[in-house]
ROPA-524530 format. One record per residue (C-alpha): residue number from 0; x, y, z. Coordinates in steps of 0.25 Angstrom, whole numbers, plus 5000, padded with zeros to 4 digits. Layout:
<rs>
<r num="NUM" xx="X" yy="Y" zz="Z"/>
...
</rs>
This chain:
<rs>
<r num="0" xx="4988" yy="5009" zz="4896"/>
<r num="1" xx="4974" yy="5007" zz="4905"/>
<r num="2" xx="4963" yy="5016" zz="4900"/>
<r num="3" xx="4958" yy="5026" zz="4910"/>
<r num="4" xx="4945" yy="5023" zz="4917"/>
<r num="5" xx="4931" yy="5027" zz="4910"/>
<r num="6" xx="4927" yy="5041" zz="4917"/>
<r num="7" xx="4914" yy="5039" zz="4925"/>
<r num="8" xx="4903" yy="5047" zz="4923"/>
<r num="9" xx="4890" yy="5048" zz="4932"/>
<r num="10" xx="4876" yy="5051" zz="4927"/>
<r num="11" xx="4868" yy="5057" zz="4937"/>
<r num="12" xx="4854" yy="5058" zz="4934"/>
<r num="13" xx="4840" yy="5055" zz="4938"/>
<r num="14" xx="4835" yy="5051" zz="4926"/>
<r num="15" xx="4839" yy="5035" zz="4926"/>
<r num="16" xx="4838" yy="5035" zz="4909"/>
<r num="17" xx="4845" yy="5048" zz="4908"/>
<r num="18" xx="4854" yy="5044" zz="4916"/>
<r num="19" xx="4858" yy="5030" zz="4909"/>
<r num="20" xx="4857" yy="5039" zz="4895"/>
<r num="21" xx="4868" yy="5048" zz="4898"/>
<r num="22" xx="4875" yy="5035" zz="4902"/>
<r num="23" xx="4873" yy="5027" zz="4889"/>
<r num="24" xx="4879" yy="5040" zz="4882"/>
<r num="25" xx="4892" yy="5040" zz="4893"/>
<r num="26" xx="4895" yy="5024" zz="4894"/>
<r num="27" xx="4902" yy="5021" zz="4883"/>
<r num="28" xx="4914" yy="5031" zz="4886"/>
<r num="29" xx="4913" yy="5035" zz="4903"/>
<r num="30" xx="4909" yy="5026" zz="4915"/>
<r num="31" xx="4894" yy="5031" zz="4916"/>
<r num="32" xx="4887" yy="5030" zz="4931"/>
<r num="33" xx="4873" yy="5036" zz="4933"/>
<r num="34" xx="4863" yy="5037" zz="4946"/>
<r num="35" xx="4848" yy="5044" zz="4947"/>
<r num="36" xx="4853" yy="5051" zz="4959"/>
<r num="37" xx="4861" yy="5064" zz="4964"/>
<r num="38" xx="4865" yy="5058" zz="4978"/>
<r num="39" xx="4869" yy="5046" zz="4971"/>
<r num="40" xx="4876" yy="5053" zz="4961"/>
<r num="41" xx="4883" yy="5059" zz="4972"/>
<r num="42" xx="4888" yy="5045" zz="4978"/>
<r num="43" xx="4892" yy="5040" zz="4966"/>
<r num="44" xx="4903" yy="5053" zz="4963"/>
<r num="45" xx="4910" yy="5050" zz="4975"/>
<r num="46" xx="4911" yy="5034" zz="4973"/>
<r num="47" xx="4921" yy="5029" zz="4965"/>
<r num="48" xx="4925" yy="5029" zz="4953"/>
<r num="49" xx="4919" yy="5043" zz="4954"/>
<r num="50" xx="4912" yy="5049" zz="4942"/>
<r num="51" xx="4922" yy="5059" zz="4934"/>
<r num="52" xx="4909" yy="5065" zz="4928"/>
<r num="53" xx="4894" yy="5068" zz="4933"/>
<r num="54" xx="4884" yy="5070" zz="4922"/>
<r num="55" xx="4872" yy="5076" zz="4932"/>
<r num="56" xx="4857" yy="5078" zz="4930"/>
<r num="57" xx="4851" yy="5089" zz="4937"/>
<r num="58" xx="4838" yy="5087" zz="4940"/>
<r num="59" xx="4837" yy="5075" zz="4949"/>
<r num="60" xx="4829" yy="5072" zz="4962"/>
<r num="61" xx="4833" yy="5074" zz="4976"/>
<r num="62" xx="4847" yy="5079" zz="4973"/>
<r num="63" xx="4850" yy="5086" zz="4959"/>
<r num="64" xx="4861" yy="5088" zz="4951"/>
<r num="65" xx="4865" yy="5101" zz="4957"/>
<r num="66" xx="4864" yy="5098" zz="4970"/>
<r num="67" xx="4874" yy="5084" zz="4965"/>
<r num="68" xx="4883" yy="5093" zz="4958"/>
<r num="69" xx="4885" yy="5101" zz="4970"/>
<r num="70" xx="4886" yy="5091" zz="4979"/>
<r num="71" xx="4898" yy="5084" zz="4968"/>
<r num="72" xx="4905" yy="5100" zz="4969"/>
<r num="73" xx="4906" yy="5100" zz="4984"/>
<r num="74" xx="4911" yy="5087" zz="4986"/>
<r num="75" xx="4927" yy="5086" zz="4984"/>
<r num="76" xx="4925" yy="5071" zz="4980"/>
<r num="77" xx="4917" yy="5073" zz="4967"/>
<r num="78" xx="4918" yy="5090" zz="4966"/>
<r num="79" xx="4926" yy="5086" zz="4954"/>
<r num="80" xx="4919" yy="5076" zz="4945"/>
<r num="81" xx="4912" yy="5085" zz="4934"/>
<r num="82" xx="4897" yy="5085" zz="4934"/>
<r num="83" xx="4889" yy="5088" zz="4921"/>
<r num="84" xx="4875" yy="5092" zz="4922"/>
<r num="85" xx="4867" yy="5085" zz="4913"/>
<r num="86" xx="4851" yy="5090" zz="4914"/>
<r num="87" xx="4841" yy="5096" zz="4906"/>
<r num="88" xx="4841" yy="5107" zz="4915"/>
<r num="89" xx="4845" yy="5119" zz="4902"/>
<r num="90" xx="4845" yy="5131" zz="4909"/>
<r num="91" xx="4856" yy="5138" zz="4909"/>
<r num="92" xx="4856" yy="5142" zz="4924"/>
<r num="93" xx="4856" yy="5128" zz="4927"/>
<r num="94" xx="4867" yy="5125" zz="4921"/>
<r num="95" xx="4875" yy="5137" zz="4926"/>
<r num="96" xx="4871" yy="5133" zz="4941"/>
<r num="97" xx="4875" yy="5116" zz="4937"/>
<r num="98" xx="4889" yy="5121" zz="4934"/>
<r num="99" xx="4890" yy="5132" zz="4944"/>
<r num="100" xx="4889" yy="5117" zz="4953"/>
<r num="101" xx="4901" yy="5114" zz="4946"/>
<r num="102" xx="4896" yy="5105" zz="4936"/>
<r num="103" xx="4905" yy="5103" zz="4923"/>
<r num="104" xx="4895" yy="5105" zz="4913"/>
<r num="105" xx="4878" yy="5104" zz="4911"/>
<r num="106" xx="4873" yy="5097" zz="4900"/>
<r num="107" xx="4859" yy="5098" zz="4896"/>
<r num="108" xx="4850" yy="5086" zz="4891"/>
<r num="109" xx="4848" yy="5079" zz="4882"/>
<r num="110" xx="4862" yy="5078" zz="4882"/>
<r num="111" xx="4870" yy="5075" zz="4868"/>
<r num="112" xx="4879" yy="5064" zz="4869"/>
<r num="113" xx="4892" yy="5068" zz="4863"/>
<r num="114" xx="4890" yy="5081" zz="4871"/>
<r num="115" xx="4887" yy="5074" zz="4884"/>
<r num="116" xx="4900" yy="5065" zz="4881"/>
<r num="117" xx="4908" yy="5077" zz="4877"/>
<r num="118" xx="4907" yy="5085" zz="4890"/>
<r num="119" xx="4908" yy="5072" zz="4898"/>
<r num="120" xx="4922" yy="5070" zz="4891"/>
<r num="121" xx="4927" yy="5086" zz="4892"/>
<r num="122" xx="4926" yy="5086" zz="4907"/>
<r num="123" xx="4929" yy="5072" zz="4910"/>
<r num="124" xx="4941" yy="5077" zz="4901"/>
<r num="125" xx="4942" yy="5089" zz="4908"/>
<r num="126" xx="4942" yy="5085" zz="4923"/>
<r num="127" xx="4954" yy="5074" zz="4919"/>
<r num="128" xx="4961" yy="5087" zz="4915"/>
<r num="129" xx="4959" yy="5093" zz="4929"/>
<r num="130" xx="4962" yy="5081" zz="4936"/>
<r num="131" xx="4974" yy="5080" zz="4928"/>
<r num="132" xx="4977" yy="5094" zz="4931"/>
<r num="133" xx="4976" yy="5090" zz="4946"/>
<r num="134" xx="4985" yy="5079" zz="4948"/>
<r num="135" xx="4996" yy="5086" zz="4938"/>
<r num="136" xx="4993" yy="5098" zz="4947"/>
<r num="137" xx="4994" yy="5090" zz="4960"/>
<r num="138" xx="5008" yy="5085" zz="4955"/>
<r num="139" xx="5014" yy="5097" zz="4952"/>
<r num="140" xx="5010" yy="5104" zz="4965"/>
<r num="141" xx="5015" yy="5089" zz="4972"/>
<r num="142" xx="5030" yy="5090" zz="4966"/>
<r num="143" xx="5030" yy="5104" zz="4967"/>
<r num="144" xx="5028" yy="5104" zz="4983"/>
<r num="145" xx="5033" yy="5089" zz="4984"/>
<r num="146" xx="5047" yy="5084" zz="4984"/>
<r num="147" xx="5050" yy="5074" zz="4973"/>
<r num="148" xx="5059" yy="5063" zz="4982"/>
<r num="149" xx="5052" yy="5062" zz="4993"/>
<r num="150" xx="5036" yy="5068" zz="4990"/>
<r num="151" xx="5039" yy="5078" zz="5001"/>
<r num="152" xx="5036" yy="5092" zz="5003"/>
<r num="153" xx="5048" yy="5100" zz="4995"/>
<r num="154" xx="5054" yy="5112" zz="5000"/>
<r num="155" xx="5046" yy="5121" zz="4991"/>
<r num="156" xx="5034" yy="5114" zz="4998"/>
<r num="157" xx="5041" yy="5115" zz="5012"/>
<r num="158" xx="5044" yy="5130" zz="5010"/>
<r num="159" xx="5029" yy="5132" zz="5008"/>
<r num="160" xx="5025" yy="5125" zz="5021"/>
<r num="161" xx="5035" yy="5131" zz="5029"/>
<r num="162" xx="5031" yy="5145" zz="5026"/>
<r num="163" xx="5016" yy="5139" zz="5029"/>
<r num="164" xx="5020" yy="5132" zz="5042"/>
<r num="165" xx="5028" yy="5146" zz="5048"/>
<r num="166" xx="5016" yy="5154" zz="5043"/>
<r num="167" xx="5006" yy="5145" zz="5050"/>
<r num="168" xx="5016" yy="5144" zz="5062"/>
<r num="169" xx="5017" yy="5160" zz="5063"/>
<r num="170" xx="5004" yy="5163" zz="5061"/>
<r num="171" xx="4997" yy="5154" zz="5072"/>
<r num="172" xx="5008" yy="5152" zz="5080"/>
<r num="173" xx="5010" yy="5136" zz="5078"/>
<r num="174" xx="5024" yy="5128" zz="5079"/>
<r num="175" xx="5030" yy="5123" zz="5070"/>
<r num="176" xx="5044" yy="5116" zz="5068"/>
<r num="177" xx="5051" yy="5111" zz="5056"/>
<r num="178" xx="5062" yy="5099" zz="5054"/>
<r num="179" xx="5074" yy="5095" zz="5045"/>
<r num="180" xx="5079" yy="5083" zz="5043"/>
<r num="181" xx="5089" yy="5078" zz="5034"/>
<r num="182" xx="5092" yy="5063" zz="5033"/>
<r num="183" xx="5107" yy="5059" zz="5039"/>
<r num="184" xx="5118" yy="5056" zz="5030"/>
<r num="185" xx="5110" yy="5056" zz="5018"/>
<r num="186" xx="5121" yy="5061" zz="5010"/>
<r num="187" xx="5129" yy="5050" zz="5012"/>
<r num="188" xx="5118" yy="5042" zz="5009"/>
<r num="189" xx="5116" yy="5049" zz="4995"/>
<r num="190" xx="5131" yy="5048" zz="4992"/>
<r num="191" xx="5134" yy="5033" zz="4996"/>
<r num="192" xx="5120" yy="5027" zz="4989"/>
<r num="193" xx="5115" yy="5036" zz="4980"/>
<r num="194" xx="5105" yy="5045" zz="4978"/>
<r num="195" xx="5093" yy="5036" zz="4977"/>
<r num="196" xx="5094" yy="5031" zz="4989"/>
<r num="197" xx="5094" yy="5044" zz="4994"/>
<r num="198" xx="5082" yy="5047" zz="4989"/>
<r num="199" xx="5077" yy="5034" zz="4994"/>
<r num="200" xx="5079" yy="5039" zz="5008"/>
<r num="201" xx="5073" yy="5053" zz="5004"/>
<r num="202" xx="5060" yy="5046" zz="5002"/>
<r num="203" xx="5059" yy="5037" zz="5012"/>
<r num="204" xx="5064" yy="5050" zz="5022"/>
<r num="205" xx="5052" yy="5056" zz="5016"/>
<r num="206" xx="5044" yy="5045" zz="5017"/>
<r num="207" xx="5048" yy="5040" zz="5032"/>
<r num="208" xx="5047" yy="5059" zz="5037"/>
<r num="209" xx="5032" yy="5059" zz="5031"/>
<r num="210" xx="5030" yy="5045" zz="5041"/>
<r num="211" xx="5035" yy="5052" zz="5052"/>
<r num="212" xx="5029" yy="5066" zz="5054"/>
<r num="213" xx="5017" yy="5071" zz="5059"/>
<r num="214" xx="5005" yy="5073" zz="5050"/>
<r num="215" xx="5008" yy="5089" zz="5051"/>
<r num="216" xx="5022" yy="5088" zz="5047"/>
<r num="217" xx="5027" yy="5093" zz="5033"/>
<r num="218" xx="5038" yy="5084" zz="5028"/>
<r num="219" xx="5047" yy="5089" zz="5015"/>
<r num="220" xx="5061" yy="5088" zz="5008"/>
<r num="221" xx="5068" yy="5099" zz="5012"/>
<r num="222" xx="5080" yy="5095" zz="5001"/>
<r num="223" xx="5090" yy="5085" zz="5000"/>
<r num="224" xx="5088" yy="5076" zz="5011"/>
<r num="225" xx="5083" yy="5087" zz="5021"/>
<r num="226" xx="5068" yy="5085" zz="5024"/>
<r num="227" xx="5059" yy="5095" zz="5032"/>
<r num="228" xx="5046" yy="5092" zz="5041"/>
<r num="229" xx="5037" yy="5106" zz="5044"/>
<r num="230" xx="5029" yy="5103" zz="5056"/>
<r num="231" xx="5019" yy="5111" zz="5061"/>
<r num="232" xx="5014" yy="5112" zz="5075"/>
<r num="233" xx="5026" yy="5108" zz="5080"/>
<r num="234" xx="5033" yy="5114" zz="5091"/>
<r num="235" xx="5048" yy="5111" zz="5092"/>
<r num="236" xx="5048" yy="5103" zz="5104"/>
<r num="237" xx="5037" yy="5095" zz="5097"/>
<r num="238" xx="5047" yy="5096" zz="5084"/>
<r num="239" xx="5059" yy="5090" zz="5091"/>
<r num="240" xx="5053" yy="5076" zz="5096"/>
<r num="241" xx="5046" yy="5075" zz="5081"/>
<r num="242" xx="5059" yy="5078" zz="5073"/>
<r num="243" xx="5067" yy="5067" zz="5082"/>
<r num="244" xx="5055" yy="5057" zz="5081"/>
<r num="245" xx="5057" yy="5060" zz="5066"/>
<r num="246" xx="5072" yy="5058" zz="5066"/>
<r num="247" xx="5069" yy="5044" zz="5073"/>
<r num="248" xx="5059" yy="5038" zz="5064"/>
<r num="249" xx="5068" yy="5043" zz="5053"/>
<r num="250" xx="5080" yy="5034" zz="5059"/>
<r num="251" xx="5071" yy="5022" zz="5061"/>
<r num="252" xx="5066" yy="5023" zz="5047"/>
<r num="253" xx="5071" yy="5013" zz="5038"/>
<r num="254" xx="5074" yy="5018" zz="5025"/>
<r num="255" xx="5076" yy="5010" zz="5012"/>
<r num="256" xx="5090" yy="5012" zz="5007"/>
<r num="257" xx="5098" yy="5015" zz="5021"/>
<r num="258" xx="5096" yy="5011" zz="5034"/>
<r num="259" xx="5098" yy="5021" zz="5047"/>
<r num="260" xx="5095" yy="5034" zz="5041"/>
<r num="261" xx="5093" yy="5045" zz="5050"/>
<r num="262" xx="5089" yy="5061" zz="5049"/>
<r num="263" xx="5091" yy="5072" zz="5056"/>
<r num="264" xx="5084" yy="5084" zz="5059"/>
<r num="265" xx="5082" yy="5099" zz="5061"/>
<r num="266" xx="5070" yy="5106" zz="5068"/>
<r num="267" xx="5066" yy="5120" zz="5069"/>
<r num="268" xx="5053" yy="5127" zz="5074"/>
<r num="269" xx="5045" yy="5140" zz="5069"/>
<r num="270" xx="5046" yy="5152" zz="5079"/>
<r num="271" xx="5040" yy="5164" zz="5076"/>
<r num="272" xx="5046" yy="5172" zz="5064"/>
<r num="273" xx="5055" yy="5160" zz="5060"/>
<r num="274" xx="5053" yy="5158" zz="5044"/>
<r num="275" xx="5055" yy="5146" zz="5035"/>
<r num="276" xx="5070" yy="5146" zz="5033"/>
<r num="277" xx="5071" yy="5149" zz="5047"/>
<r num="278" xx="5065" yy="5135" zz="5052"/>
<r num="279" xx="5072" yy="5128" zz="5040"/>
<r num="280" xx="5085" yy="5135" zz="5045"/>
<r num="281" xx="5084" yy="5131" zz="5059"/>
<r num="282" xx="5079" yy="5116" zz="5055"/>
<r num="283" xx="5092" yy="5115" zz="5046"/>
<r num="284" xx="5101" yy="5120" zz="5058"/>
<r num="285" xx="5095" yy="5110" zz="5066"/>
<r num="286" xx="5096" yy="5097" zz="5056"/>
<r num="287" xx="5111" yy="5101" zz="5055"/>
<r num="288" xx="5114" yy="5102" zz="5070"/>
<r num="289" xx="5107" yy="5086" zz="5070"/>
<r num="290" xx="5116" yy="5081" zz="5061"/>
<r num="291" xx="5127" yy="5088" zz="5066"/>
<r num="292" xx="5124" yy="5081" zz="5080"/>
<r num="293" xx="5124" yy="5067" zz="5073"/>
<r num="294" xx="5111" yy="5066" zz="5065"/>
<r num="295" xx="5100" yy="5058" zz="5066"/>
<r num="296" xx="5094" yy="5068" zz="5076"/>
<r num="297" xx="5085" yy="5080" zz="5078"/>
<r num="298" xx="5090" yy="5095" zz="5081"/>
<r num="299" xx="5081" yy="5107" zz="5085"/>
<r num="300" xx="5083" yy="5120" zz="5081"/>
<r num="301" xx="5087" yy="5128" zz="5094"/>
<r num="302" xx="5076" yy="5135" zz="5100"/>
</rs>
């Protein structure tokens, strides 16, 4: 197993030999970079690797440690790399103003070297917890929004974009037209060669849906082999040529496990006072009336 990366830490102070002091104290455990000056220091945070800590004097010419740290908090780039103040500045009040800046903690020189390398491990410790917390965060919120097969929107997720899409379509007046499609013949599919390939062609239907609509669109799995696409600012006569150019590139795809697949689809648009199961109800009567007139075709809700 491959040791993780040394943390980097940058030493920012104008004093060149309190500077490489600190270092000498840091080396032998963390990857230790120093510079003289606060724009520099302000270069070298962004560059990569980027530092995972900042130990910052404050009073340095031309640009000070205060001003640095501010300039760190409002950039979304570094605004998370903990910065220490380490100064011989001792008055209380300028340590509450160095943290009201956001800075981690404020160490006053001479610094003691087991101290200095304890704090620099407690929240080198503690911002890998919060990142942790991020990503496992950020995965949760992705499978609980996020179908599992196909990486699409879920329904649960869809159900909340509807109700976002009609309110916004209500509200200012703005089209919007939804479509379901289902693929022809899956079931037959399913039964004669398993389900495996059947959720082959559920992820390269997702795959090949995602490809072909516009930017705007909001593509999910409404269930089964029934997909949705929300599209907003789109009139139904502006929905009908984009559902049967849809329905076209979904023929001439070419899929993995079967050869000549083809979908059919269903579309509906919001009218004033129409509500989510409305729309869906009108879509689904409209994908039903395509495959009942031979699949492989788009129906329109009747206006």
């Amino acid at each position: 197993m491959n040791e993780p990366d040394p943390k980097t830490i940058l030493i920012v102070d104008d004093m060149r030999t309190n500077a490489l002091a600190l270092a000498s104290i840091l080396k032998a455990e963390w990857t230790v970079k120093t510079t003289q000056d606060g724009k520099a220091a302000l270069q070298i945070a962004e560059e990569d690797p980027m530092p995972d800590l900042i130990l910052l004097d404050i009073n340095m010419p031309g640009m000070d440690g205060y001003e640095v740290c501010r300039h760190l908090k409002e950039s979304e780039k570094t605004r998370d790399i903990p910065v220490i103040f380490v100064t011989a500045k001792d008055d209380q009040k300028d340590e509450a103003f160095g943290l009201g800046l956001g800075a981690v903690d404020y160490i006053i020189k001479p610094v003691n070297k087991t101290i200095v390398k304890a704090r620099i491990r407690n929240h080198l410790a503690l911002r890998q917890a919060l990142t942790e917390l991020a990503l496992n965060n950020e995965e949760l919120e992705r499978l609980a929004t996020r179908d599992k097969l196909t990486g699409l929107y879920n329904r649960r997720r869809l159900d909340q974009l509807m109700a976002a899409e009609i309110e916004r379509a209500w509200r200012y007046g703005r089209p919007l037209s939804i479509m379901l499609l289902d693929i022809d013949k899956f079931k037959t599919i399913n039964d004669t060669l398993g389900h495996l390939v059947g959720d082959t062609i559920l992820s390269e239907t997702a795959k090949q849906l995602q490809n072909s609509v516009r930017s705007c669109d909001l593509v999910g799995r409404w269930g089964g082999d029934e997909f949705i696409i929300i599209c907003p600012e789109t009139t139904p006569d502006t929905a009908l040529p984009l559902a049967e150019r849809l329905c076209r590139d979904y023929a001439a795809c070419e899929f993995t496990a079967v050869d000549g697949l083809t979908a059919s689809f269903g579309v509906a648009s919001y009218r004033e006072g129409r509500r989510a199961d409305d729309l869906f109800s009108s879509a689904d009567d409209a994908l039903y009336r395509a495959k009942r007139n031979g699949r492989n075709q788009v129906a329109q809700e009747v206006l």
